[in-house]
N, CA, C and O atoms as a GROMACS GRO file, in nm:
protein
  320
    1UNK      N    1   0.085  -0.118   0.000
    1UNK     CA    2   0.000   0.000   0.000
    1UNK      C    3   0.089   0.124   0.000
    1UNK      O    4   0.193   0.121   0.067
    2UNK      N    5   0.065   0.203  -0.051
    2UNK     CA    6   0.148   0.296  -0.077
    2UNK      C    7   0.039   0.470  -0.011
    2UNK      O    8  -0.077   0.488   0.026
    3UNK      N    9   0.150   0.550  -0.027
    3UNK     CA   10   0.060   0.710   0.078
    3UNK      C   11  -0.006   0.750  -0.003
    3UNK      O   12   0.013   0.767  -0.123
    4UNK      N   13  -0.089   0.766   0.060
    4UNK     CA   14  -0.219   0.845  -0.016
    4UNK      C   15  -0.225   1.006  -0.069
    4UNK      O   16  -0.283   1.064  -0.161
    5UNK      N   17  -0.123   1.049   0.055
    5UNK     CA   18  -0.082   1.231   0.042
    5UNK      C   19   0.065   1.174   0.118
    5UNK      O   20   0.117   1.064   0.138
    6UNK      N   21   0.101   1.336   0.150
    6UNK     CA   22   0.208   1.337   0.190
    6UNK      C   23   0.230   1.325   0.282
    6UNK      O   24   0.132   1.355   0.351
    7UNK      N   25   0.353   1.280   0.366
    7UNK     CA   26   0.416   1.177   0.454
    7UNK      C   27   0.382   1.241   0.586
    7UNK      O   28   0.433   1.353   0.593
    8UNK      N   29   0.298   1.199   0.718
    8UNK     CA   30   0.316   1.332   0.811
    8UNK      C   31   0.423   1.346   0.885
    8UNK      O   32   0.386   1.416   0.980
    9UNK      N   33   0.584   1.308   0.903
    9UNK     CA   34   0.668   1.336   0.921
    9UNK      C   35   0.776   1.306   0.815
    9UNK      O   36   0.789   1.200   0.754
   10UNK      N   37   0.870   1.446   0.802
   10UNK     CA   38   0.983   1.442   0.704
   10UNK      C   39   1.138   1.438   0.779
   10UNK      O   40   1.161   1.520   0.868
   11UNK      N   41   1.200   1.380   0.755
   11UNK     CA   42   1.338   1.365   0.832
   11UNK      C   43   1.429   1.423   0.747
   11UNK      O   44   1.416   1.362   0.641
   12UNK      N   45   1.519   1.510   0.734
   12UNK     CA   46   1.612   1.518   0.657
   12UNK      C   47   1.763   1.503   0.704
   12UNK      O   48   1.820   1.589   0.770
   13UNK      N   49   1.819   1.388   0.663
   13UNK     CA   50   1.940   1.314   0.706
   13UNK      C   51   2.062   1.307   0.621
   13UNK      O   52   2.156   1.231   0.646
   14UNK      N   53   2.057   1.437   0.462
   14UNK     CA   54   2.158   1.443   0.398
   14UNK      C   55   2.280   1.512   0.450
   14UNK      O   56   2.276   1.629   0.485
   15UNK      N   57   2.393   1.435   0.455
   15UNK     CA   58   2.496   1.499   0.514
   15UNK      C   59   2.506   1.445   0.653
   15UNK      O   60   2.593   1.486   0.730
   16UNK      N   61   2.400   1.336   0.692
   16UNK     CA   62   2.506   1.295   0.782
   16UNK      C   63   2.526   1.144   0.781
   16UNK      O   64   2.468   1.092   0.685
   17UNK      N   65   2.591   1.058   0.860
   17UNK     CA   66   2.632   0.921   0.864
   17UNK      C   67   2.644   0.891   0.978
   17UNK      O   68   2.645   0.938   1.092
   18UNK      N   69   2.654   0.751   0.892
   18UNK     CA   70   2.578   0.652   1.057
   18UNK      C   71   2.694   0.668   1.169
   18UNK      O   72   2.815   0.684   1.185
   19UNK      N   73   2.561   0.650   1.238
   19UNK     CA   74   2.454   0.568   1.257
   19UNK      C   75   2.360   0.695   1.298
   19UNK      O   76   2.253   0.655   1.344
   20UNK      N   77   2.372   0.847   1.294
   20UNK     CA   78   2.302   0.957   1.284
   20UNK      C   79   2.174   0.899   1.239
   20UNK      O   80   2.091   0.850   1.315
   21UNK      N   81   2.162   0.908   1.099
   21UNK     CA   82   2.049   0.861   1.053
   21UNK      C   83   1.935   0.746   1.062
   21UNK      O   84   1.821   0.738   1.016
   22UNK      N   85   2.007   0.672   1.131
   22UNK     CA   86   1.942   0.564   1.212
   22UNK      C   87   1.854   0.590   1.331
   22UNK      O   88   1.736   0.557   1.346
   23UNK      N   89   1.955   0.674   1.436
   23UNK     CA   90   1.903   0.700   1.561
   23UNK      C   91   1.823   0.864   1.522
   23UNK      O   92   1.800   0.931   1.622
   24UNK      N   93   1.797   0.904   1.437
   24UNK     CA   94   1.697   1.012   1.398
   24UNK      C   95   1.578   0.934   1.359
   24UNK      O   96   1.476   0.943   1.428
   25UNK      N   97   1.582   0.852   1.244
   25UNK     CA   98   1.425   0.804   1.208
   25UNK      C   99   1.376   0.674   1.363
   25UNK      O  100   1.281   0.600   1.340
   26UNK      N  101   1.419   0.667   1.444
   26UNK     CA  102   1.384   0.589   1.534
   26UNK      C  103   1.329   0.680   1.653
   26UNK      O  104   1.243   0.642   1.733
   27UNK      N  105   1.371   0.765   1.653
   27UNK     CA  106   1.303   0.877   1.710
   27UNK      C  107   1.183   0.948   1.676
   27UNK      O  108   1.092   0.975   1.754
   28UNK      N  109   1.190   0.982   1.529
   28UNK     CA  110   1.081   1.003   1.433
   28UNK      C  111   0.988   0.922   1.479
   28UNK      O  112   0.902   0.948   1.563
   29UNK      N  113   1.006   0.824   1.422
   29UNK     CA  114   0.917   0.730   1.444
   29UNK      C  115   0.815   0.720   1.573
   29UNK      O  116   0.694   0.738   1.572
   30UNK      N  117   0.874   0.695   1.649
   30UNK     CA  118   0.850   0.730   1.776
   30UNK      C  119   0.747   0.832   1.810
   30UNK      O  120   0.647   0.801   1.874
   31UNK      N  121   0.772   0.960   1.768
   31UNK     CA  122   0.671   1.057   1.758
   31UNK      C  123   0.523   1.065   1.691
   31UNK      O  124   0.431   1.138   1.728
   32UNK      N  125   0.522   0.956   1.562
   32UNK     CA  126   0.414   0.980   1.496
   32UNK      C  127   0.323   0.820   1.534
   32UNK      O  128   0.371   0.720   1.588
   33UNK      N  129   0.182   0.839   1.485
   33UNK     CA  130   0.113   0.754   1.498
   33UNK      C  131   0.150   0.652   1.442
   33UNK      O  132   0.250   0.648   1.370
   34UNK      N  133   0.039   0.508   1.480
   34UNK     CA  134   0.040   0.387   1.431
   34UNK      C  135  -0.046   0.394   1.250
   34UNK      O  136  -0.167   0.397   1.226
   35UNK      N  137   0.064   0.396   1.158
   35UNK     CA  138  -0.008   0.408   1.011
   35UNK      C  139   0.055   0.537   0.942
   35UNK      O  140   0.084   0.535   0.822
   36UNK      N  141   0.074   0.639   1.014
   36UNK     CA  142   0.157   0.730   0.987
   36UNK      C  143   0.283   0.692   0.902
   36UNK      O  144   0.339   0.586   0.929
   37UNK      N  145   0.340   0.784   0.784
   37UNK     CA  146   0.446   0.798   0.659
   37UNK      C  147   0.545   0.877   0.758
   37UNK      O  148   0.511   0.982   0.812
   38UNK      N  149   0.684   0.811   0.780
   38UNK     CA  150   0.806   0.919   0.739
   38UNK      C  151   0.848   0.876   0.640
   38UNK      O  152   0.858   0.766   0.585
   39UNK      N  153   0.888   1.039   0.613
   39UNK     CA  154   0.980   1.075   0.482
   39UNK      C  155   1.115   1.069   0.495
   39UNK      O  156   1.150   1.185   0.518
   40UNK      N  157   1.232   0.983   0.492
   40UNK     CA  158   1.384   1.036   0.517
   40UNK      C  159   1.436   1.060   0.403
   40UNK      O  160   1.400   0.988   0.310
   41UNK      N  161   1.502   1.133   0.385
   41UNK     CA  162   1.572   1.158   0.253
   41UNK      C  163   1.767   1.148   0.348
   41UNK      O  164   1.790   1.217   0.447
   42UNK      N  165   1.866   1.058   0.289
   42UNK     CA  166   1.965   1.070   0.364
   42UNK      C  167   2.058   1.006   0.206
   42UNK      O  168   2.017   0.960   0.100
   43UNK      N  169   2.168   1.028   0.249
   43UNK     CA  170   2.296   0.990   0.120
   43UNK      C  171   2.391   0.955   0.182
   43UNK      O  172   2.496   0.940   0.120
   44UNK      N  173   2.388   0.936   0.293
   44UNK     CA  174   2.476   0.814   0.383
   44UNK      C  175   2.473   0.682   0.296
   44UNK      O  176   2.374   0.610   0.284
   45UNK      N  177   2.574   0.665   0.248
   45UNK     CA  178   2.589   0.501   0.169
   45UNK      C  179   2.541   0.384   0.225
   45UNK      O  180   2.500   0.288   0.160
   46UNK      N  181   2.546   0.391   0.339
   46UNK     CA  182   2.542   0.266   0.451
   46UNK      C  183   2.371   0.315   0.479
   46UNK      O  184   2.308   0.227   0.537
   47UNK      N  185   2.324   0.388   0.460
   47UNK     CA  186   2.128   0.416   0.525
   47UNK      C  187   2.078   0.341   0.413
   47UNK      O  188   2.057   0.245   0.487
   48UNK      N  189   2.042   0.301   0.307
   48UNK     CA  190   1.971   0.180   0.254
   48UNK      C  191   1.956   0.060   0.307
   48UNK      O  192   1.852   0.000   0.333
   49UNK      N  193   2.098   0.021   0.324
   49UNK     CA  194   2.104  -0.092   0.449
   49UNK      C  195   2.059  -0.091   0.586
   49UNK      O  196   1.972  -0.166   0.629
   50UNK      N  197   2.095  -0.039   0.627
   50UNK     CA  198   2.027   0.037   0.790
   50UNK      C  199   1.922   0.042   0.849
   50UNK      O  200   1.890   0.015   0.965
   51UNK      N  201   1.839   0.099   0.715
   51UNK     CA  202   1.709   0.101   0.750
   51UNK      C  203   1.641   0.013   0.708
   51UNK      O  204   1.554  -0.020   0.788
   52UNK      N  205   1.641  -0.057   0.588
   52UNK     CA  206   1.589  -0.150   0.582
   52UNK      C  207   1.598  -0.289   0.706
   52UNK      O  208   1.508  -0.362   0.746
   53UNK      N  209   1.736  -0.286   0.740
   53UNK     CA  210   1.728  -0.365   0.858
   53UNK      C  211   1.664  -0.330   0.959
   53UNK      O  212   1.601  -0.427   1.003
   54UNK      N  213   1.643  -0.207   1.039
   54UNK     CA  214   1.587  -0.162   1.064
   54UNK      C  215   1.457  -0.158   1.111
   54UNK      O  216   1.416  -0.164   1.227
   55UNK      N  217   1.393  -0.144   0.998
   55UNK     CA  218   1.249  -0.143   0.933
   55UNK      C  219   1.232  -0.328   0.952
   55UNK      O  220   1.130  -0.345   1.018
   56UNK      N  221   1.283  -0.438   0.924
   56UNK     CA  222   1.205  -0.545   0.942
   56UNK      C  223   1.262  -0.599   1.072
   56UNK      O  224   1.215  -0.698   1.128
   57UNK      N  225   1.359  -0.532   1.115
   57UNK     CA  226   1.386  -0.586   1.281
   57UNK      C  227   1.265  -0.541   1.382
   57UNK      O  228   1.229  -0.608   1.479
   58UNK      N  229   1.203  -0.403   1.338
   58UNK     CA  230   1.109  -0.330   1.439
   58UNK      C  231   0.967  -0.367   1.367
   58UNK      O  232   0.873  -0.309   1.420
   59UNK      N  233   0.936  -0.440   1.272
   59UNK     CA  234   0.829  -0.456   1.240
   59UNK      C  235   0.720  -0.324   1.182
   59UNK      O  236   0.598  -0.313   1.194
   60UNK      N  237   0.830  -0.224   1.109
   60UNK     CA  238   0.724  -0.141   1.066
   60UNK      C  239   0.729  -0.173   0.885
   60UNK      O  240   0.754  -0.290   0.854
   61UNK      N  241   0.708  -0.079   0.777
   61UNK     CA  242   0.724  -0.090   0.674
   61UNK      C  243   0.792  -0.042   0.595
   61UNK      O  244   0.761   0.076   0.583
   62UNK      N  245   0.857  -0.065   0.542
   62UNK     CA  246   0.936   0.036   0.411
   62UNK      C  247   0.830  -0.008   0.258
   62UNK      O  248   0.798  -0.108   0.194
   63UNK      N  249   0.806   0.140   0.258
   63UNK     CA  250   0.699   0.137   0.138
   63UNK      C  251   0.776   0.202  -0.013
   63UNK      O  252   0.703   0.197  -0.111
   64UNK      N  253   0.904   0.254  -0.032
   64UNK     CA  254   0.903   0.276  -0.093
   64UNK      C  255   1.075   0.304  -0.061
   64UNK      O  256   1.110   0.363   0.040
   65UNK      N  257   1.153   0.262  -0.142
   65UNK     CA  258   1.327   0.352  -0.194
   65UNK      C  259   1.328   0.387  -0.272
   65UNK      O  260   1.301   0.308  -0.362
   66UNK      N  261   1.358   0.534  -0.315
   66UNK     CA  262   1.345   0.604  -0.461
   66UNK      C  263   1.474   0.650  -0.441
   66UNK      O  264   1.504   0.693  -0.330
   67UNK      N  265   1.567   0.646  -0.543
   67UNK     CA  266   1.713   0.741  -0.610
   67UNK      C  267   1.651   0.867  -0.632
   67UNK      O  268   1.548   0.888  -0.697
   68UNK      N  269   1.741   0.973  -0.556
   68UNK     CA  270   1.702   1.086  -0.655
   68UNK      C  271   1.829   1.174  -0.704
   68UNK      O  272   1.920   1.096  -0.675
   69UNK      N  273   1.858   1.228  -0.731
   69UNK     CA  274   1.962   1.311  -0.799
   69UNK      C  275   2.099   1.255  -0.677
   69UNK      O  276   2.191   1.200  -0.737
   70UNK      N  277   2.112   1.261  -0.568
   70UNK     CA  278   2.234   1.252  -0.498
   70UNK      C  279   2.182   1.191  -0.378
   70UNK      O  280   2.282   1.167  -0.311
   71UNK      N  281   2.093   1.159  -0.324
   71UNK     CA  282   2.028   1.110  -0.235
   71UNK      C  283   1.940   0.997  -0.245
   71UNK      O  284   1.879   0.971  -0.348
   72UNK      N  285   1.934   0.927  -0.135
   72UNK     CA  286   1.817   0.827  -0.150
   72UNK      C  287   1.674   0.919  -0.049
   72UNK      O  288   1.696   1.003   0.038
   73UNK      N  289   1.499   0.859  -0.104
   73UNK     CA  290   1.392   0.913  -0.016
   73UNK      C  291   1.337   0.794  -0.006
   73UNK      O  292   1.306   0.725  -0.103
   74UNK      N  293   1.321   0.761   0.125
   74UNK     CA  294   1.303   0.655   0.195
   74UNK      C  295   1.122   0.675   0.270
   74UNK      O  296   1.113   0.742   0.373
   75UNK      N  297   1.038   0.637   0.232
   75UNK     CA  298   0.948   0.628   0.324
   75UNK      C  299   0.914   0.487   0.385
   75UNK      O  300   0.923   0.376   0.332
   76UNK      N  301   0.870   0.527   0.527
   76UNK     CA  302   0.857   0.390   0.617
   76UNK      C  303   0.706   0.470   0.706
   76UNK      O  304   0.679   0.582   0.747
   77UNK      N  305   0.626   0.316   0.704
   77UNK     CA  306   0.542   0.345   0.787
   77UNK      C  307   0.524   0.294   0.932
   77UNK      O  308   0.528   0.177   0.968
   78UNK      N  309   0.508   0.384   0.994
   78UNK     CA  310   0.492   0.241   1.174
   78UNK      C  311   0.404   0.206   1.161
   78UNK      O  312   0.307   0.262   1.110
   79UNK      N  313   0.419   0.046   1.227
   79UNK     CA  314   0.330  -0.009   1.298
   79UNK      C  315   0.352  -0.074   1.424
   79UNK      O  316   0.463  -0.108   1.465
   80UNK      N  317   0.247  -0.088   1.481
   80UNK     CA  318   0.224  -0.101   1.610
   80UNK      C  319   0.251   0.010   1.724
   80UNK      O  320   0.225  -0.014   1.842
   0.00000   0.00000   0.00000
């Protein structure tokens, strides 16, 4: 299932490296509801990996990895 609108939290994590970007969207996360979109956008080489581990260690979702010009945008949804 993919977002319907736009994400209700945006993280922006370009420019930094791990494990920064890790311990930011886990926090994020944290803040927003159960079903709720973050947005990370990060270019840490190692955050594709990360979060995806991440994301199926904590049982939420990764709905989407998009390339974009110099960055990866990562949305993940919580659950539970």
């Amino acid at each position: 299932m993919t977002p319907s609108g736009p994400p209700e939290g945006s993280l922006d994590c370009v420019g930094l490296f791990c494990p920064e970007p890790l311990f930011q969207t886990r926090e994020a996360l944290d803040a927003l509801e159960e079903g709720d979109v973050l947005e990370v956008l990060a270019d840490d080489p190692a955050a594709e990996e990360d979060l995806t581990r991440f994301v199926k260690r904590t049982g939420h979702e990764m709905v989407s990895i998009e390339d974009q010009d110099d960055y990866k945008r990562f949305l993940i949804r919580k659950r539970h």
